[in-house]
N, C-alpha and C positions, 0 to 999 in steps of 0.2 A: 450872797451866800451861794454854797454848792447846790446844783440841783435843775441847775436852768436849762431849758431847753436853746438848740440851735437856731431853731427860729426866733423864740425870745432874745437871746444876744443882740442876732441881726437889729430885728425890731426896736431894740434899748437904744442901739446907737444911730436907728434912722431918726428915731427921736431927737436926738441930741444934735442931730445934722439939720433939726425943722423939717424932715422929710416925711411923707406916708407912709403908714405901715404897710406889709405884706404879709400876705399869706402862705405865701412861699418862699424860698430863700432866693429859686430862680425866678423871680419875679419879675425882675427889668434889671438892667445893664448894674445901676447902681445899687442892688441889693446883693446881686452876685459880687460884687465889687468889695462889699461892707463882708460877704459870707467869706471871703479869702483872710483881709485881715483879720477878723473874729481868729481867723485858725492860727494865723501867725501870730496874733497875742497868746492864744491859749497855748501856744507852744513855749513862747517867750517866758510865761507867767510857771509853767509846770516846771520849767529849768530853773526857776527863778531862787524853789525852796526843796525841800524834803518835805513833803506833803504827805501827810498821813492816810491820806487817802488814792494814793499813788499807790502804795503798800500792797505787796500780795504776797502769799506763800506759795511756794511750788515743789514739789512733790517727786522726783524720780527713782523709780523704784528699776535699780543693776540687772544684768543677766551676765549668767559666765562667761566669758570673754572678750565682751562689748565692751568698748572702749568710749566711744561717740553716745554723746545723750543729746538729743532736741530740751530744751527748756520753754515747753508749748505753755503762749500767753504772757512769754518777757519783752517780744517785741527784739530789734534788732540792738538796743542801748540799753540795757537797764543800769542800776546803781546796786552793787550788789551791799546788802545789808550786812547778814548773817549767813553763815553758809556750815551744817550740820550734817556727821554723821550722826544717823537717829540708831542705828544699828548697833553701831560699835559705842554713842554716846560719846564723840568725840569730833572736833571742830574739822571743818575742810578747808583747808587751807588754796589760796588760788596761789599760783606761779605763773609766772610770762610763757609765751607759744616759746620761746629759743630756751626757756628752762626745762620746758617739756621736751623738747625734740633733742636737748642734750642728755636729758637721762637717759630716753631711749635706744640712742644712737652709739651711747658709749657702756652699756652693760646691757647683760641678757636680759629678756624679759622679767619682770616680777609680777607675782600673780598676790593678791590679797585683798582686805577690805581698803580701800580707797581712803586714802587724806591728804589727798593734793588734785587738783583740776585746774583748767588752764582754756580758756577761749580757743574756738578751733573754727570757728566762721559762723554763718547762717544759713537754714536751712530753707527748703522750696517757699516755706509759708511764712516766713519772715523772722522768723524766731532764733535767739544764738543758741550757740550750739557749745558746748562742753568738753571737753577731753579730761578721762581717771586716771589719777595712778595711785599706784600701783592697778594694774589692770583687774576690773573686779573678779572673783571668783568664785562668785555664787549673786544671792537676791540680798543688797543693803537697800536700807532705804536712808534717799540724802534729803536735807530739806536746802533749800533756797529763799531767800527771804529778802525779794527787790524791790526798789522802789522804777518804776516805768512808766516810760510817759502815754499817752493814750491816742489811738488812730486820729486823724482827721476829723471834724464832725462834715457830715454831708447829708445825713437826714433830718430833714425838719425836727422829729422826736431825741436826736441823739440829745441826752445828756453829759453835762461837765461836772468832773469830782472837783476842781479844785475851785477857788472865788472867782465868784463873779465879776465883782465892783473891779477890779482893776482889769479883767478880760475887756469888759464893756470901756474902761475908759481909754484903753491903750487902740482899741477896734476904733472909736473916735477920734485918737490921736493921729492916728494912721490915715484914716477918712478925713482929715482937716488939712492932712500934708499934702495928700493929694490934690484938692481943689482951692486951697490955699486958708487962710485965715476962714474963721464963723464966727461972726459976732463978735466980741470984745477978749477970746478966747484962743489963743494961739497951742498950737501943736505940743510946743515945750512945756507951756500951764499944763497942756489935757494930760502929757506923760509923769510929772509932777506930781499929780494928782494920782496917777495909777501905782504909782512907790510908796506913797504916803499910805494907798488903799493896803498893798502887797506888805508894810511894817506893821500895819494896825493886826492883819492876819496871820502873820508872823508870831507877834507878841501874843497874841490869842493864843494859838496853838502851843506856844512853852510854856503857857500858866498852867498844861494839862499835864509838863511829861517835860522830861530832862532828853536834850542830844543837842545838835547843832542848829542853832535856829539863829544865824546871821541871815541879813536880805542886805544883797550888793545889789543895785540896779547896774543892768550891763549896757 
């Protein structure tokens, strides 16, 4: 399940390795070892689905003639869900950066409520950034509705939104390839094992709610 700590991860798959637990995640050579793949599974696994728990809203509220919005708390990839004017009650439609740059390039300015947006890079703090159009001309407010994946974990406390069971068996998988075979259990079984986890919770989550709910192992 969702909910485990970073040091638990580790600790699950030193288990599974026959090793001692730790206290810490930098504990010795092989648990900082075990704390890298944990991440690279947990990255693996969040790509893996549309997870419901990825999910946020966000919020930016226009100024007259600001063009550039921060989307602070998407991170630099999100998946854009839904994207709303709340203002006008009417959809925001995205376009590519060279659709944006040819409106602009090839007619006067247009000033109004916005319903078109278009990726325009990343800001100091990590976050993407936005471009309006029509350029706003007063205070709308837009909603944003992404699905995004979550930092690194690096402190012992940090918690994981998405499943466990396959983070922990893929962190294993990964730890088996490195120092070869454990036991009667090879690297391909442990990954085998982490798909079969990643369908089970798959199939969970579309018994709640209707969208896309394929699981390709990559």
């Amino acid at each position: 399940m969702a909910g485990e700590t970073y040091l638990t991860l580790v600790n699950s798959v030193l288990k599974r390795l026959r090793e001692n637990t730790v206290t810490t995640v930098e504990a010795n050579i092989l648990s900082s070892l075990v704390g890298e793949f944990v991440n690279e599974a947990k990255s693996l696994v969040e790509r893996a689905h549309g997870w419901k728990a990825l999910e946020t809203t966000l919020t930016v509220l226009t100024a007259d003639t600001q063009e550039t919005y921060s989307l602070t708390g998407a991170g630099n990839d999100p998946e854009f869900l839904y994207t709303y004017n709340n203002t006008q009650s009417t959809p925001l439609k995205q376009i590519s950066h060279e659709q944006m740059l040819y409106r602009k390039t090839t007619a006067a300015p247009v000033s109004g409520p916005p319903y078109n947006f278009s990726i325009s890079g990343v800001d100091s703090n990590g976050d993407l950034q936005v471009e309006l159009y029509p350029i706003p001309n007063g205070v709308q407010t837009l909603t944003f509705r992404v699905s995004r994946a979550t930092p690194d974990l690096s402190d012992e406390n940090d918690v994981i939104l998405v499943p466990q069971r396959p983070i922990v068996q893929l962190a294993t998988a990964m730890s088996i390839a490195e120092r070869g075979e454990e036991g009667s259990i090879s690297a391909v079984e442990q990954i085998a094992l982490a798909d079969r986890f990643v369908s089970d919770y798959v199939a969970t989550q579309a018994n709640t709610e209707h969208g896309k709910y394929d699981w390709r192992s990559e």
